[in-house]
C-alpha positions in Angstrom: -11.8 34.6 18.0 -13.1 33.0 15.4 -13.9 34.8 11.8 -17.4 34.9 10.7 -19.2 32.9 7.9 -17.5 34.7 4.9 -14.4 36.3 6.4 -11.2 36.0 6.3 -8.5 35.6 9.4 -5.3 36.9 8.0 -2.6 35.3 9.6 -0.3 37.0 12.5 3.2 36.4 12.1 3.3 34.2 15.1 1.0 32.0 12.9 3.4 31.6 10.1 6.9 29.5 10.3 9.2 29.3 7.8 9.9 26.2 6.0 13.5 26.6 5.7 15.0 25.8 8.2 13.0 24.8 10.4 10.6 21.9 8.8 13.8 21.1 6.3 16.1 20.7 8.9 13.1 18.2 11.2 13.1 16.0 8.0 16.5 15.6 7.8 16.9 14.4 11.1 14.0 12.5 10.3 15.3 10.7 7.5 19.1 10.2 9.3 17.3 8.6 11.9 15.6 6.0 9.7 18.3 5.5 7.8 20.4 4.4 11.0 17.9 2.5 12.5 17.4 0.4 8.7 21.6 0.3 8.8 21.3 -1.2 12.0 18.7 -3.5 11.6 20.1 -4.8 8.6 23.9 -5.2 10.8 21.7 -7.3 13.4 20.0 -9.3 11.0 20.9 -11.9 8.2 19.4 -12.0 4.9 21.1 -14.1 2.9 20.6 -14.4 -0.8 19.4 -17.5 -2.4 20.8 -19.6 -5.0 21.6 -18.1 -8.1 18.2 -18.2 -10.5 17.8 -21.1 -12.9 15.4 -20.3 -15.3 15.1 -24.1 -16.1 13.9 -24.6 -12.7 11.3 -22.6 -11.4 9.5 -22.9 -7.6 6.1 -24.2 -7.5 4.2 -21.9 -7.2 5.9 -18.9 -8.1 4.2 -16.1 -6.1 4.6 -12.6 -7.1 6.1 -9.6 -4.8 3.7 -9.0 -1.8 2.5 -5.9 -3.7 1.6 -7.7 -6.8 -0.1 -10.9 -4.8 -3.8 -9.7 -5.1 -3.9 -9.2 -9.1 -2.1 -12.5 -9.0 -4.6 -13.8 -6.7 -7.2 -12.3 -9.5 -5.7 -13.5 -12.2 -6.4 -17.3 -10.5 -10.0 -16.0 -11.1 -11.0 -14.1 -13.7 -9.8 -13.7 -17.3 -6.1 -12.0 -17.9 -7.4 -9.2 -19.8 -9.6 -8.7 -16.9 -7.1 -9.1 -13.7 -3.7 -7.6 -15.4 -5.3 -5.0 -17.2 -8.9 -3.8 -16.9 -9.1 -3.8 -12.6 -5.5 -2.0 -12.4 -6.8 0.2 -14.9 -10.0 1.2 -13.0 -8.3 1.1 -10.0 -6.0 3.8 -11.1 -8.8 5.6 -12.8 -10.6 5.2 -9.8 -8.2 6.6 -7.4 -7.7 9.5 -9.9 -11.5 10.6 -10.0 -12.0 10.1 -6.4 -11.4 13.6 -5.3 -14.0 14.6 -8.1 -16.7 12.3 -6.8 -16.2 13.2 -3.0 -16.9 16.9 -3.5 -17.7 17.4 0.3 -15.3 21.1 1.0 -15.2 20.2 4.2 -11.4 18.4 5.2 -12.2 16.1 8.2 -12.0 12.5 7.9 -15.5 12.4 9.9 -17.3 14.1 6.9 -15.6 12.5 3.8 -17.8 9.8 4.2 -17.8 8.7 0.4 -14.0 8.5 0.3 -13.6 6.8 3.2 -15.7 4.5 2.5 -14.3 3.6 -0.7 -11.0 3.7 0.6 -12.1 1.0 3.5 -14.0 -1.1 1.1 -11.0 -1.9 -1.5 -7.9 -1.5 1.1 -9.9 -4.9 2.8 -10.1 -6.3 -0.5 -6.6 -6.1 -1.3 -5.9 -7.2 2.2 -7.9 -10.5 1.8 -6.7 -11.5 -1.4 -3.3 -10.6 -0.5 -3.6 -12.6 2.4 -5.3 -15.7 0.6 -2.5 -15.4 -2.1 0.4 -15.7 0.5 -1.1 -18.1 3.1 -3.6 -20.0 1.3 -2.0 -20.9 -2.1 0.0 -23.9 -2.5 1.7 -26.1 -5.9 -0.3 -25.3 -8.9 -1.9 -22.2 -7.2 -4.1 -25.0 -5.4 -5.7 -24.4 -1.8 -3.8 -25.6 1.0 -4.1 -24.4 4.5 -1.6 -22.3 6.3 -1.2 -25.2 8.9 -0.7 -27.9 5.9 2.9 -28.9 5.7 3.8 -28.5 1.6 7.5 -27.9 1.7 6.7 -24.4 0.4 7.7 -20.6 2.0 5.8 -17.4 2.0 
């Protein structure tokens, strides 16, 4: 049964299963797998590369990696100081204090209330302005709708 409030279980060796080889060797095949499913998806599909970069010539707009698309989508917004430096900032500090705020000892997602919370609030944030950055932004960083035809890509 269960231990009461205070003690300990101590684990039965049926409980207890050794890392190597048994996880090491799951996560192996793991990663194999992955990899040949990546080889084959890139046999099946073409990517080709584009021309070669001219510096001279840049594409209007010039829209950052998809992982970079919401601090450009701030930096539309606010100050540079503020979008390239002071929100990652926070944002890392944030993330690194997190655990320190949510001091609930309980594990369960159900009762981490504060970090989940958090973690809702600015993973829809990024989404948006993600989203906005790559659908909604046209020449000049100007608003255009995703149904407007501007001669642009994603």
């Amino acid at each position: 049964g269960r231990p009461a409030a205070g003690e300990r279980k101590e684990p039965v060796d049926q409980d207890l299963v050794m890392v190597w080889p048994h996880l090491l060797v799951r996560h192996v095949v793991a990663a194999l797998v992955v990899l040949f499913i990546v080889l084959l998806l890139a046999l099946a599909f073409d990517a080709p590369l584009k021309e070669i970069a001219n510096p001279q010539v840049t594409p209007n707009p010039e829209k950052a990696p998809w992982y970079f698309v919401a601090l450009q989508e701030l930096l539309s917004h606010f100050h540079p100081l503020v979008a390239g430096v002071l929100v990652p900032t926070a944002i890392i500090i944030g993330l690194v204090t997190l655990p320190y705020i949510d001091r609930n000892p309980r594990v369960g997602a159900r009762t981490r209330r504060v970090a989940r919370m958090t973690f809702t609030v600015f993973l829809v944030i990024w989404i948006v302005l993600t989203l906005i950055g790559f659908a909604f932004r046209g020449p000049n960083w100007s608003w255009v709708w995703p149904w407007d035809e501007w001669h642009g890509e994603f």
